[in-house]
N, CA, C and O atoms as a Tinker XYZ file with bonds, in Angstrom:
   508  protein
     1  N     49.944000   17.236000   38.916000    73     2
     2  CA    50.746000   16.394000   38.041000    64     1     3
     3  C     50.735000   16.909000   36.610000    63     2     4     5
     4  O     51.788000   16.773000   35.987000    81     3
     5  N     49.591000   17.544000   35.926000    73     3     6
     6  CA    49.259000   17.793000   34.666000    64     5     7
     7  C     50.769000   19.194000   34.624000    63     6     8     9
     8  O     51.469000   19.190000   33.611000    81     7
     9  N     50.963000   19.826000   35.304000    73     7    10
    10  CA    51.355000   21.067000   35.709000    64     9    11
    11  C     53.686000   20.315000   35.322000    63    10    12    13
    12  O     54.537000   21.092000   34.889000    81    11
    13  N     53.934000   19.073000   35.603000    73    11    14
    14  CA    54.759000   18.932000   35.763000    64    13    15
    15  C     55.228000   18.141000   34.209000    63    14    16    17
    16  O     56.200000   18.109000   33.454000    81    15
    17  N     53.983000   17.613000   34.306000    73    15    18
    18  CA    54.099000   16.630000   32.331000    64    17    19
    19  C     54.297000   18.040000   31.672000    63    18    20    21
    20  O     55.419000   18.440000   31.361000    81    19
    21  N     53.077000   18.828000   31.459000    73    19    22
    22  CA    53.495000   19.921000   30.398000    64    21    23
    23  C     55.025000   20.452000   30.566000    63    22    24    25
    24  O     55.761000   20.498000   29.580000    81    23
    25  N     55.480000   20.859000   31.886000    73    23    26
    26  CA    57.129000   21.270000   31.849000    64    25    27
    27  C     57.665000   20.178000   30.892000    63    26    28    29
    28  O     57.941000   20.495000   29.735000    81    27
    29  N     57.778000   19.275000   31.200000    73    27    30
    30  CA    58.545000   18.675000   30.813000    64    29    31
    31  C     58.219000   18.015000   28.916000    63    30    32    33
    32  O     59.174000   17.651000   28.229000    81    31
    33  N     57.331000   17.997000   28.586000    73    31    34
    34  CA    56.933000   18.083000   27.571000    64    33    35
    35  C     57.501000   19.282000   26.659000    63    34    36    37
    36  O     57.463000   18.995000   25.463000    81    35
    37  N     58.007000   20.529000   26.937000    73    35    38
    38  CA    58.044000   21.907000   26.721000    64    37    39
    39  C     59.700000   22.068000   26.783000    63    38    40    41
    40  O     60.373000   22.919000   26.201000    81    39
    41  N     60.168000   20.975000   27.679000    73    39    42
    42  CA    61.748000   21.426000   28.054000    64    41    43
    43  C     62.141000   21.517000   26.896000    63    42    44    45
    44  O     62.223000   22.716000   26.630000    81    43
    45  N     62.460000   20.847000   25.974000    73    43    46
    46  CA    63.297000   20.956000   24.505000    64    45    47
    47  C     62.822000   22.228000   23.778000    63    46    48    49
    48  O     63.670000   23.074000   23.494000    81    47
    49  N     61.424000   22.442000   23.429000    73    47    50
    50  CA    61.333000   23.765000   23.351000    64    49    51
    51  C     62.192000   24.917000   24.306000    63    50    52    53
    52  O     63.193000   25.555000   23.978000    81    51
    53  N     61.728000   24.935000   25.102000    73    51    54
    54  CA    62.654000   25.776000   25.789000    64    53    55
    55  C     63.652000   26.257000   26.096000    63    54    56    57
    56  O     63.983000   27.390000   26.447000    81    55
    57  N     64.049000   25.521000   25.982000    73    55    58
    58  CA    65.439000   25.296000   25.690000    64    57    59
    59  C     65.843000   25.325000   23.915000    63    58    60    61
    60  O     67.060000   25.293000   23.730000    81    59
    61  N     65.248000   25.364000   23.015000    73    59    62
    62  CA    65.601000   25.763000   21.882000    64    61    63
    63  C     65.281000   27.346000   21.989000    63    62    64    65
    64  O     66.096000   28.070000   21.418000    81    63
    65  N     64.367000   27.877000   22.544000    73    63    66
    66  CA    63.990000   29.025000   22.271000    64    65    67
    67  C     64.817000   29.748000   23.213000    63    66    68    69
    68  O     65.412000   30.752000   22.819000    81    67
    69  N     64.913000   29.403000   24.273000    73    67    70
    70  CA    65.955000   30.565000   25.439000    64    69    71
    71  C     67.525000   30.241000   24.591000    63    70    72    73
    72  O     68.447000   30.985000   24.927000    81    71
    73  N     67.767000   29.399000   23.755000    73    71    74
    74  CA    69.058000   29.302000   23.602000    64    73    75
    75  C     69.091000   30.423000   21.851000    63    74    76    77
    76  O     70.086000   30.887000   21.295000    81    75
    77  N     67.893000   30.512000   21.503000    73    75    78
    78  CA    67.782000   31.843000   20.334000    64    77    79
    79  C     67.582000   33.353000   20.889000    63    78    80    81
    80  O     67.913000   34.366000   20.274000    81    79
    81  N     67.131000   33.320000   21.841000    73    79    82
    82  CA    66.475000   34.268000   22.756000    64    81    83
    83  C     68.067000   34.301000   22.975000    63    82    84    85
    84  O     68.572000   34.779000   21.959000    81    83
    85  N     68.779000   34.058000   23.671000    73    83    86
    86  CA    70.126000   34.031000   24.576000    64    85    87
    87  C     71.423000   34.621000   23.069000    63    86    88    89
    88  O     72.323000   35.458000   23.132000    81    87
    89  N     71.137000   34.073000   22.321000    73    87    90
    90  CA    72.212000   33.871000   20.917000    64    89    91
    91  C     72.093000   35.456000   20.657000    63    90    92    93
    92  O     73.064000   36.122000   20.298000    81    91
    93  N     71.134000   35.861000   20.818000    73    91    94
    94  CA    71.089000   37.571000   20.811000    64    93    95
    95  C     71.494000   38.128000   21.963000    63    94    96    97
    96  O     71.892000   39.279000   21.783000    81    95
    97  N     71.541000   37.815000   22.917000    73    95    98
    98  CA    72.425000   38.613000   23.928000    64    97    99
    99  C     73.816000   38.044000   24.068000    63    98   100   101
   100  O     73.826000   37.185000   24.951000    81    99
   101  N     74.725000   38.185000   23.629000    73    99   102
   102  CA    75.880000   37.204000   23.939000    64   101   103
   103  C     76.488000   37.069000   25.038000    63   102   104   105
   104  O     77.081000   36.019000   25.286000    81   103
   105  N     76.450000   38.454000   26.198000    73   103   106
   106  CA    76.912000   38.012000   27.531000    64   105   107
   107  C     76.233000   37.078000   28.379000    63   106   108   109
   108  O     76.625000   36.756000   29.501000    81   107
   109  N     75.091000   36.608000   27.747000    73   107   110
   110  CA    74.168000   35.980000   28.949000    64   109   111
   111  C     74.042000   34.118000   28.000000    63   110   112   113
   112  O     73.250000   33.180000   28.083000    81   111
   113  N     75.075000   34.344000   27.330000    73   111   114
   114  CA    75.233000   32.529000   26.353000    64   113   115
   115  C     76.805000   32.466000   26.110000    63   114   116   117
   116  O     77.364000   33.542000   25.901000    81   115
   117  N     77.256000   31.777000   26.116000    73   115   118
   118  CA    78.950000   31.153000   25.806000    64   117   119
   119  C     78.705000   29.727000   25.313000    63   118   120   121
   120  O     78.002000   28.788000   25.686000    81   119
   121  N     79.668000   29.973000   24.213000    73   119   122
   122  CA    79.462000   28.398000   23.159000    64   121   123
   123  C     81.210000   28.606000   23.084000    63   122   124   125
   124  O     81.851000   29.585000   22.702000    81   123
   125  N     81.752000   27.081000   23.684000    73   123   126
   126  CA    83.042000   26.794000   23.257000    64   125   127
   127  C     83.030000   25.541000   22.749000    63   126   128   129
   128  O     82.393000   24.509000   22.960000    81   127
   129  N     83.736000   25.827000   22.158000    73   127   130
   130  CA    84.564000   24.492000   21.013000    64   129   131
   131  C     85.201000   23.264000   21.904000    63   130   132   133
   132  O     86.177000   23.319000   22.652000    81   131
   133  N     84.356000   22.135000   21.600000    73   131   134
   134  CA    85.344000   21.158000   22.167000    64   133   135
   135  C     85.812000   20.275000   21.557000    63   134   136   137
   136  O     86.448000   19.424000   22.179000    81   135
   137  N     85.654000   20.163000   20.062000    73   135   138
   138  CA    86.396000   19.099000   19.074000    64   137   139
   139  C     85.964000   20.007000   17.959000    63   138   140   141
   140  O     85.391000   21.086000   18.113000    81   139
   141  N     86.340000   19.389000   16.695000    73   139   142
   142  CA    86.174000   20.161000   15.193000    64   141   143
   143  C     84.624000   20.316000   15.600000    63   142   144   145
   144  O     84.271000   21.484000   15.763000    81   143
   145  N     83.574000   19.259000   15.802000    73   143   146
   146  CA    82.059000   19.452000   15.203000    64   145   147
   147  C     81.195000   19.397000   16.732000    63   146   148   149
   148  O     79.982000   19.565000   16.855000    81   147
   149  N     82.184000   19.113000   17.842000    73   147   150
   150  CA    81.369000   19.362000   19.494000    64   149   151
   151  C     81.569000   20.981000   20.218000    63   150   152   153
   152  O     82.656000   21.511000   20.449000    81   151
   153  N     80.339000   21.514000   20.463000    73   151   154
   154  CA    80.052000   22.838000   20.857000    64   153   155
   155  C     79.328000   22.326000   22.690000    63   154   156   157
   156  O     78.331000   21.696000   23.041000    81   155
   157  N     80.225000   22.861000   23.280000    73   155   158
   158  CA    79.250000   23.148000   24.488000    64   157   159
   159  C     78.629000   24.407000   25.157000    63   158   160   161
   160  O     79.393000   25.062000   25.864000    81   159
   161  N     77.189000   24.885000   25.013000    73   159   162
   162  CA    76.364000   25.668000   25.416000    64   161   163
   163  C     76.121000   25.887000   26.666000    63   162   164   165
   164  O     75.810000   24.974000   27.431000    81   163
   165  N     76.238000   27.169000   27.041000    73   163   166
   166  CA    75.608000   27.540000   28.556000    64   165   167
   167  C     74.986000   29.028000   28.610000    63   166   168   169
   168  O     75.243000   30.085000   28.035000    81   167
   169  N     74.363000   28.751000   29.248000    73   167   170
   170  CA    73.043000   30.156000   29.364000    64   169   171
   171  C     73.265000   30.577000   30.465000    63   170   172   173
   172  O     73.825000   29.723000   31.154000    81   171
   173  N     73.062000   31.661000   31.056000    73   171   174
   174  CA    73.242000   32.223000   32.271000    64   173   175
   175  C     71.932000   32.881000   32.420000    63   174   176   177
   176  O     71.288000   33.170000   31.411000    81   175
   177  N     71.541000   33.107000   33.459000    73   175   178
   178  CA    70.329000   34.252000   34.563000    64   177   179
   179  C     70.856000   35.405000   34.209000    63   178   180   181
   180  O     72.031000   35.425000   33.843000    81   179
   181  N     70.264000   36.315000   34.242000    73   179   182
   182  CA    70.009000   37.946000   34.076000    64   181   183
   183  C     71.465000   38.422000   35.457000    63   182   184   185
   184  O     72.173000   39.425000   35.369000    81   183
   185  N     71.542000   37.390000   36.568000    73   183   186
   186  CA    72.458000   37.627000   37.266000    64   185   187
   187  C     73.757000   37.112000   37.375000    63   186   188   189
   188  O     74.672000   37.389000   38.149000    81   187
   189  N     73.685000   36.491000   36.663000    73   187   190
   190  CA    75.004000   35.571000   35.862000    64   189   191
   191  C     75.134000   34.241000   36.239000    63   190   192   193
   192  O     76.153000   33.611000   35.959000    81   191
   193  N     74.452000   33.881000   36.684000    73   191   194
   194  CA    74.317000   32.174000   37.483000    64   193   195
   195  C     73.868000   31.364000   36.605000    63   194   196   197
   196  O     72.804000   31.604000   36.034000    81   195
   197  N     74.528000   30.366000   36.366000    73   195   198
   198  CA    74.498000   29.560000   35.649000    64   197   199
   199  C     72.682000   28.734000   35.598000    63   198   200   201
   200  O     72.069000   28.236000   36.542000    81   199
   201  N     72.168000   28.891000   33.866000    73   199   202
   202  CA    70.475000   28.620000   34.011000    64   201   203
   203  C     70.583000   26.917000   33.114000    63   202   204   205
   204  O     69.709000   26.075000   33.318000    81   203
   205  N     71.285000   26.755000   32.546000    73   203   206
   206  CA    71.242000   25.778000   31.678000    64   205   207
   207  C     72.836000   25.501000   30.944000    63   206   208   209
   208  O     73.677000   26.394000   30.841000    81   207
   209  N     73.060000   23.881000   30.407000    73   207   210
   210  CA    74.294000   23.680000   29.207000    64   209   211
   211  C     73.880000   22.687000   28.667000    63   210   212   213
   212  O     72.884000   22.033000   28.975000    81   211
   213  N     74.690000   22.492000   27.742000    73   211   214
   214  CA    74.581000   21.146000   27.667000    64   213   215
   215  C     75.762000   21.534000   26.220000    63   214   216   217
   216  O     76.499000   22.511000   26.093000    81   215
   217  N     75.494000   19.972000   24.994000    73   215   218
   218  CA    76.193000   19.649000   23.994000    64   217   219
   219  C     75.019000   19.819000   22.679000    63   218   220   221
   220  O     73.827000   19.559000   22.517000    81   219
   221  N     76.080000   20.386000   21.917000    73   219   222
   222  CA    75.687000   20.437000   20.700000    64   221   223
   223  C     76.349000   19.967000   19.143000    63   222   224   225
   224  O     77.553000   20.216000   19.196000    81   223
   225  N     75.990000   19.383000   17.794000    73   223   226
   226  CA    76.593000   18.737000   17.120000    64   225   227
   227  C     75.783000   20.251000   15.632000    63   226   228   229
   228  O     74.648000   20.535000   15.251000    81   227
   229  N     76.754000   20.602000   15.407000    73   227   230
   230  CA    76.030000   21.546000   13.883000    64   229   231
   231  C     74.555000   21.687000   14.400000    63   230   232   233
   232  O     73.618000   21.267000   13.722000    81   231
   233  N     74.322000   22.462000   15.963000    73   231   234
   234  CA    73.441000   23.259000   16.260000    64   233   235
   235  C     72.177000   22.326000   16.990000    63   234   236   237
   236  O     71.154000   22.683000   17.576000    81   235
   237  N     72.670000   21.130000   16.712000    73   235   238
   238  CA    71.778000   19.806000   17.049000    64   237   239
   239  C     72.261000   19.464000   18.695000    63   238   240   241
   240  O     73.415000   19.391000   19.118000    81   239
   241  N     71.071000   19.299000   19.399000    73   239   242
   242  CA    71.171000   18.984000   21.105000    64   241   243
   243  C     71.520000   17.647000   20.292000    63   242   244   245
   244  O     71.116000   17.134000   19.248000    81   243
   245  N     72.904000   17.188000   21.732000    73   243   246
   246  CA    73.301000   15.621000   21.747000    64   245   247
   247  C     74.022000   15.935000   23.113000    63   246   248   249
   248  O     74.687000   16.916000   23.447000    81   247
   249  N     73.709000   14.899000   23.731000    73   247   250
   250  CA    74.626000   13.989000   24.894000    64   249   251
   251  C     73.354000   15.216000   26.011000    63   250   252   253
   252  O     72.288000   15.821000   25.903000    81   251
   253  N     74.222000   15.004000   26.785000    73   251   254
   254  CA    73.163000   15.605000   28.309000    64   253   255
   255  C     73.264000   17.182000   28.491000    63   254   256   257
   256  O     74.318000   17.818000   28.510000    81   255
   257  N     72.014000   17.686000   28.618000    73   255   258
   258  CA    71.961000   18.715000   28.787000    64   257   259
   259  C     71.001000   18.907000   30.227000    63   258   260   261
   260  O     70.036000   18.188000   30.487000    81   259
   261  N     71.434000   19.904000   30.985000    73   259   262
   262  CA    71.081000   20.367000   32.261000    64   261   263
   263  C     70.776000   21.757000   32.734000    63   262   264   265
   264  O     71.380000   22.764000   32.368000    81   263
   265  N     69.618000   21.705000   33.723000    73   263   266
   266  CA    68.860000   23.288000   33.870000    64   265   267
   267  C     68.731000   23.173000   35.260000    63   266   268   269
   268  O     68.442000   22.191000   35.944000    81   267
   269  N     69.037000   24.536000   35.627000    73   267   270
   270  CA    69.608000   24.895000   37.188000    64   269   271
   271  C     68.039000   25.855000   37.597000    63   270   272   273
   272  O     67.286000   26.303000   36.733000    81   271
   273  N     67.872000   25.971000   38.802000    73   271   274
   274  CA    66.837000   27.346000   38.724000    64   273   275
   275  C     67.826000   28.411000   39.255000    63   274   276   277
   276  O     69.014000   28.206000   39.501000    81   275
   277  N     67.247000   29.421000   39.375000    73   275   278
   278  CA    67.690000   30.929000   39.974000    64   277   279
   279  C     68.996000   30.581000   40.775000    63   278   280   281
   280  O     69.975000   31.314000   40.634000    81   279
   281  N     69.035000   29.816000   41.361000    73   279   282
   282  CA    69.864000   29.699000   42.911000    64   281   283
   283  C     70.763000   28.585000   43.306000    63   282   284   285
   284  O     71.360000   28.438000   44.372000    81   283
   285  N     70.747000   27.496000   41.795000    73   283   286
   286  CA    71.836000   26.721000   41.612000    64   285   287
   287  C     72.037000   25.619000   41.587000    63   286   288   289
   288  O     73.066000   24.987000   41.347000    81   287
   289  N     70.162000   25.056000   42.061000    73   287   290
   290  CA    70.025000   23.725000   42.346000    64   289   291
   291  C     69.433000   22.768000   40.865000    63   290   292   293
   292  O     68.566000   23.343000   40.206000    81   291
   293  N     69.824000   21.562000   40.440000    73   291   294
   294  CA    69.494000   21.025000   39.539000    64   293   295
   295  C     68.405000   20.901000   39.472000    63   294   296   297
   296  O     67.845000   20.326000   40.405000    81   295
   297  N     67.618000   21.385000   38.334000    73   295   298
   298  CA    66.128000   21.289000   38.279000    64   297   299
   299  C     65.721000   19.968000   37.056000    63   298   300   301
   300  O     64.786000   19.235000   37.379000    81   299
   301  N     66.264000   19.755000   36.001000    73   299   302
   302  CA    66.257000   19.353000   35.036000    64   301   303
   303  C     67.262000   18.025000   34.242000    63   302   304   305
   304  O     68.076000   18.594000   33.515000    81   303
   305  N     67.396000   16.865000   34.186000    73   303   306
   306  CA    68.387000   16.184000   33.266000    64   305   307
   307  C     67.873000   15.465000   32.069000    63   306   308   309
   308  O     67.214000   14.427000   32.142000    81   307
   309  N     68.244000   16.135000   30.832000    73   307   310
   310  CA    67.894000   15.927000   29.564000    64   309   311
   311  C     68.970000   14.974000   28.867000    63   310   312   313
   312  O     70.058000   15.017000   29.442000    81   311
   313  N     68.928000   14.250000   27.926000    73   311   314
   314  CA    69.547000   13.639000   27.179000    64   313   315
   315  C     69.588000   13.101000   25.724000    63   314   316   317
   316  O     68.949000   12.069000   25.516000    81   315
   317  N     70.257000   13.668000   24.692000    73   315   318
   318  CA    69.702000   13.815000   23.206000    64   317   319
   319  C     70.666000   12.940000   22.580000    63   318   320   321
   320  O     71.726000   12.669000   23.144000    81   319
   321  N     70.268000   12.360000   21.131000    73   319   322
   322  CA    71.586000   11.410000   20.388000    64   321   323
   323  C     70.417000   12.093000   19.457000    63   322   324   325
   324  O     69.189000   12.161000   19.425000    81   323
   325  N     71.447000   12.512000   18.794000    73   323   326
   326  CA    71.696000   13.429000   17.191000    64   325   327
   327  C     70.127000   14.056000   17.209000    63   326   328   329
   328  O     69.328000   13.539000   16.428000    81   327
   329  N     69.632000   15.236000   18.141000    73   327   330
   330  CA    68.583000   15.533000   18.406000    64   329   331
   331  C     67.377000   15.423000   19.515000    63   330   332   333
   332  O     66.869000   16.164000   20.357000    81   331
   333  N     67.172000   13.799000   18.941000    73   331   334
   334  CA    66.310000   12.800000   19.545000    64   333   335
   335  C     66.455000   12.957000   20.832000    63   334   336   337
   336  O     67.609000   12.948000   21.263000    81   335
   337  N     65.059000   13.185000   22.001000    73   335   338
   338  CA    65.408000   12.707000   23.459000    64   337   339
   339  C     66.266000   10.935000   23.326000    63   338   340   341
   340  O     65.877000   10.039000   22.577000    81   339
   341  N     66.959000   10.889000   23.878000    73   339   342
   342  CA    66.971000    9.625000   24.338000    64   341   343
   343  C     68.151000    9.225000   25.507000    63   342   344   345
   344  O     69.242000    9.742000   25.746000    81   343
   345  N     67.411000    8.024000   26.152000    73   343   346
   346  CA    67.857000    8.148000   27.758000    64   345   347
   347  C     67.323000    8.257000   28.510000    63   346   348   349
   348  O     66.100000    8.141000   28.444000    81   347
   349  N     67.987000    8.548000   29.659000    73   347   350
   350  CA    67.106000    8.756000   31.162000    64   349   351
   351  C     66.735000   10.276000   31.295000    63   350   352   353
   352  O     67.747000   10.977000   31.321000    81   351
   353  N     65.397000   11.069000   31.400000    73   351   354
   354  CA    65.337000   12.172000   31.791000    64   353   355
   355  C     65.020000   12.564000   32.725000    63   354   356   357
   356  O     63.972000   11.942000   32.895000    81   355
   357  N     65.180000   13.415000   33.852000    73   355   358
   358  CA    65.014000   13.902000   35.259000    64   357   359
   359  C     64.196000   15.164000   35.615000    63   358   360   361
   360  O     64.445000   16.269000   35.131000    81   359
   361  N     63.667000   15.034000   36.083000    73   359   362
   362  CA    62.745000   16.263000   36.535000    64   361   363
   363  C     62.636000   16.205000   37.621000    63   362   364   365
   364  O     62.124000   15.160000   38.022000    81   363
   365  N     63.183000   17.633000   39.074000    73   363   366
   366  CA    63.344000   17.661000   40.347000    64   365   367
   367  C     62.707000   18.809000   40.903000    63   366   368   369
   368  O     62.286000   19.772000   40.262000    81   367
   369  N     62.678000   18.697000   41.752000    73   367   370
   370  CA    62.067000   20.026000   42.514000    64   369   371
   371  C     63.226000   21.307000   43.130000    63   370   372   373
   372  O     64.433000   21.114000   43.273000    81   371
   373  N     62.751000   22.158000   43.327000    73   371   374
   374  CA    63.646000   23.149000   43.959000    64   373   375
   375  C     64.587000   23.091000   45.097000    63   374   376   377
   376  O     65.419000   23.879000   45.546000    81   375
   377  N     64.215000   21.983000   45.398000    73   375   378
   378  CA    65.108000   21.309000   46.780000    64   377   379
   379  C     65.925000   20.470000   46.144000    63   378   380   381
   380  O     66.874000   20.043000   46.801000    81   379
   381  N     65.779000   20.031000   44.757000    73   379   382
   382  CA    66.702000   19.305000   44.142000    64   381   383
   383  C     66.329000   17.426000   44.720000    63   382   384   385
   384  O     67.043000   16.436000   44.882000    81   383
   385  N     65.021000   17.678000   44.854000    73   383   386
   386  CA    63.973000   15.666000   44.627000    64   385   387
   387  C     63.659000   15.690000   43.540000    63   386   388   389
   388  O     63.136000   16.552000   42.833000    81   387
   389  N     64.171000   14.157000   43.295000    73   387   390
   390  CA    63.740000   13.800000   41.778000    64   389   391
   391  C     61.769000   14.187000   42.000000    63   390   392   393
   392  O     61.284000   14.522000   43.081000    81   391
   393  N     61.251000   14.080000   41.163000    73   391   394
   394  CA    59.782000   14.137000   41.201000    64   393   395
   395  C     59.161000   13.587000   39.841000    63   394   396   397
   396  O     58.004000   13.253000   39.589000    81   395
   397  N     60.337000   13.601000   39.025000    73   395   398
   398  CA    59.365000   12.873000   37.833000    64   397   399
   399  C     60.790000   12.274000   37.131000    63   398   400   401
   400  O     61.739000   13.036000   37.319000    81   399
   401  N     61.191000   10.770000   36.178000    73   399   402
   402  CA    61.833000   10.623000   35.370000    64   401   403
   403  C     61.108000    9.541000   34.428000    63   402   404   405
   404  O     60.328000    8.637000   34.728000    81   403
   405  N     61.739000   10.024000   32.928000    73   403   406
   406  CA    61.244000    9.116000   31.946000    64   405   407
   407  C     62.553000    8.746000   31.421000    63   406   408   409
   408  O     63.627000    9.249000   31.751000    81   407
   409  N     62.281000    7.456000   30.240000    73   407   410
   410  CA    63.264000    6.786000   29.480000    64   409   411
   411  C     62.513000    7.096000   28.103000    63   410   412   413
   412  O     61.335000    7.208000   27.764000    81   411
   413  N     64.093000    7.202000   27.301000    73   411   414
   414  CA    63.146000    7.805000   25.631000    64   413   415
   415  C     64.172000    6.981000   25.391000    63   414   416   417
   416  O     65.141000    6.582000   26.038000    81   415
   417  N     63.601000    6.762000   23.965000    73   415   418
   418  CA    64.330000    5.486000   23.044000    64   417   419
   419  C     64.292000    6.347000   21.494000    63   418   420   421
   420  O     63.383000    5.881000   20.807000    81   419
   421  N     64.867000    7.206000   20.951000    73   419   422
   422  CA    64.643000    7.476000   19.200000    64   421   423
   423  C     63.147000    8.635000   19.994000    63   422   424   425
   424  O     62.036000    8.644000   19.464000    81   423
   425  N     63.399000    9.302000   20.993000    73   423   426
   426  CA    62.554000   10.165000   20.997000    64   425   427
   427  C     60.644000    9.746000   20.964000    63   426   428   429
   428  O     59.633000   10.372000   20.645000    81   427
   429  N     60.889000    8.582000   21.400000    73   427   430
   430  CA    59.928000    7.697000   22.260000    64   429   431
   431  C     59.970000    7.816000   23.585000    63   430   432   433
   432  O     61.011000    7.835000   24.241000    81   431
   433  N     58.665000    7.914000   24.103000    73   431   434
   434  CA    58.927000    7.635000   25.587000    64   433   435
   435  C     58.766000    6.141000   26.091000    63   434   436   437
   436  O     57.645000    5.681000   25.873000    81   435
   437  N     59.602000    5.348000   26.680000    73   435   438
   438  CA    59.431000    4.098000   26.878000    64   437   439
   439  C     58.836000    3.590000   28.420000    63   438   440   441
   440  O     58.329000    2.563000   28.871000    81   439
   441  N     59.234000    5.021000   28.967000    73   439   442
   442  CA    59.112000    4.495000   31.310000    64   441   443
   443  C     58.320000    5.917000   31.112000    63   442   444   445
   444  O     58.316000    6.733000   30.191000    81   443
   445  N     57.431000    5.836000   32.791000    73   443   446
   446  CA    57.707000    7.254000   32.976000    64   445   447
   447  C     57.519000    6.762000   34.232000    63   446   448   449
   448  O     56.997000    5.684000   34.517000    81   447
   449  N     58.083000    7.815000   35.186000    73   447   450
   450  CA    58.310000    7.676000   36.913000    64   449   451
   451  C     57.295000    8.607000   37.637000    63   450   452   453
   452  O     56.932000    9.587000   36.987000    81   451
   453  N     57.116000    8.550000   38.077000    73   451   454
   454  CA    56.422000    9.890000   39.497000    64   453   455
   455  C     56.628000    9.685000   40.998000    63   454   456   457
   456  O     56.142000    8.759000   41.648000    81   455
   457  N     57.551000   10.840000   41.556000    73   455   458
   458  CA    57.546000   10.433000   42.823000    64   457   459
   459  C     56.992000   11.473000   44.145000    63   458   460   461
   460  O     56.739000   12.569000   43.645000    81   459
   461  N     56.868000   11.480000   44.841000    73   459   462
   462  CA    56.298000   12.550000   45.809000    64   461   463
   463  C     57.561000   12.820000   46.586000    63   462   464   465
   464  O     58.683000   12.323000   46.687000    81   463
   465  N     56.731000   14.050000   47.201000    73   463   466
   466  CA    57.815000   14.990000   48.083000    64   465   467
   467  C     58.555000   13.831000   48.566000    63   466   468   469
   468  O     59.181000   13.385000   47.604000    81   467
   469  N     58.727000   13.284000   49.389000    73   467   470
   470  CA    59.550000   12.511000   49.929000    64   469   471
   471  C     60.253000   11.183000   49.480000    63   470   472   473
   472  O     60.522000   10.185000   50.149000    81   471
   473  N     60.513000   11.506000   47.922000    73   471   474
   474  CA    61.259000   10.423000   46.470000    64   473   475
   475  C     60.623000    9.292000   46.867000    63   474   476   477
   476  O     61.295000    8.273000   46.704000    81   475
   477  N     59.383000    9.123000   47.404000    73   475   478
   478  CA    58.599000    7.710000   46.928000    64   477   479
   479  C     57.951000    7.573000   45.746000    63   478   480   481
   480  O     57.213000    8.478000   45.354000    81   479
   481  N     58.120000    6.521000   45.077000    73   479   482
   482  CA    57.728000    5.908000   43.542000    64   481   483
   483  C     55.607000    6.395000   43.951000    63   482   484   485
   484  O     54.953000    6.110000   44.954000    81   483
   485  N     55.285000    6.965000   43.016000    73   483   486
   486  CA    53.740000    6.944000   43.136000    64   485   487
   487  C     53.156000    6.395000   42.062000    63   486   488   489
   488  O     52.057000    5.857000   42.196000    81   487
   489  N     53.810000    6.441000   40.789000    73   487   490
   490  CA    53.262000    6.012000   39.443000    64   489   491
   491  C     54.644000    5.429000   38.790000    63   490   492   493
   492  O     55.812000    5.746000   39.012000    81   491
   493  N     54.002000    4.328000   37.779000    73   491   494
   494  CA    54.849000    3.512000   37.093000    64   493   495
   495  C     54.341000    3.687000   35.521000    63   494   496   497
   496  O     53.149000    3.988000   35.458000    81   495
   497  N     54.785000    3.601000   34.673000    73   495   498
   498  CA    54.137000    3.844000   33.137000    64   497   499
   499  C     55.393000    3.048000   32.461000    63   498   500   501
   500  O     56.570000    2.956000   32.809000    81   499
   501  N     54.692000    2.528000   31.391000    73   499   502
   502  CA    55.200000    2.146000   30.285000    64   501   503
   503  C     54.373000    2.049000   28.813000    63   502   504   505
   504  O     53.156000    1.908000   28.691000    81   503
   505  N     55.329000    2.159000   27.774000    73   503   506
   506  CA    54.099000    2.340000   26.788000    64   505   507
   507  C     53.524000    1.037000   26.177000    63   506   508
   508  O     52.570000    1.087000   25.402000    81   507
């Protein structure tokens, strides 16, 4: 379990840093314009498969952002307002089972979920 909090603790990093890491390679990142001040981001694998996207506001994560592994399956659902986690976040396994979700409020964590291989609830949290 310790092994799945730190991921997820780390995602926003990671996602800040593969998206600087990525900003230097430009075939392996695409940023299009979707209003005057909305940018949507996507990262690609070394093989071109889609690794991550999401929304951005003047460089700032907002609205939902999502991370694929190697092979296409949703690993990850993030959700930011003007930065801040906030929302429902998802954390799944390679088979694409939820296995962990929290609720953030202003980049608070308010829930947190845990479920086992077979999407049964194992832990309940609140702060």
């Amino acid at each position: 379990m310790k092994k799945v909090i730190l991921s997820i603790a780390i995602l926003p990093l990671t996602m800040l840093m593969t998206s600087y890491a990525f900003a230097q390679v430009p075939e392996r990142c695409t940023v299009e314009r979707i209003n005057e001040e909305l940018f949507e981001v996507s990262l690609f694998y070394e093989d071109g498969n889609l690794m991550e996207k999401g929304l951005m506001i003047d460089g700032v994560f907002t609205g939902q952002w999502l991370r694929y592994n190697e092979i296409g399956v949703l690993i990850a659902e993030a959700n930011f307002q003007n930065g801040a986690k906030d929302g429902v976040w998802r954390i799944f396994n390679n088979d694409g089972q939820i296995i962990y979700e929290m609720e953030y409020s202003r980049d608070v964590r308010i829930m947190a979920r845990s479920f086992d291989d077979s999407g049964t609830l194992v832990s309940y949290r609140t702060n």
